[in-house]
C-alpha positions, 0 to 999 in steps of 0.5 A, a space after each residue: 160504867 158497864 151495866 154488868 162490869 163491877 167498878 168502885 162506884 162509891 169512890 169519889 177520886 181524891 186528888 189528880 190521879 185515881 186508881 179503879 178497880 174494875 172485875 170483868 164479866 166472864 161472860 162477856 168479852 174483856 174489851 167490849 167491857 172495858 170500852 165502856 170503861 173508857 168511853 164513862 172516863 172520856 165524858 169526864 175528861 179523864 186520861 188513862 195513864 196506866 194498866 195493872 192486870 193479872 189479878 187473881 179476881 180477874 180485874 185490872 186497876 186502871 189508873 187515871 189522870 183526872 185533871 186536863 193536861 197542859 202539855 208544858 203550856 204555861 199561863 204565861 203569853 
């Protein structure tokens, strides 16, 4: 992730979905931090699935989905 953005680096996801908590750097702005956020989860294959903000630390959770979508595909041919 972000050098100066706080994630819970320890957490391994457990099962498909995984919540992180990140806290965002008053002296950056939010979506540059973020972007790096994302750009870590792309390389991992991961898929944003929601956003919670307003958190009185100045975080956001974002929710992930960590298994490939299928899109309704089958293994059947």
């Amino acid at each position: 992730m972000s050098d100066e953005l706080a994630t819970e680096k320890d957490q391994t996801p457990v099962g498909r979905y995984y919540a992180e908590h990140v806290r965002l750097s008053r002296d950056r702005e939010p979506y540059e931090q973020l972007q790096g956020v994302l750009d870590a989860a792309e390389e991992k294959e991961w898929h944003l699935v929601g956003v919670a903000g307003g958190l009185p630390d100045g975080g956001v959770v974002l929710f992930w989905d960590t298994k490939r979508p299928s899109f309704g595909r089958t293994s059947r041919f």
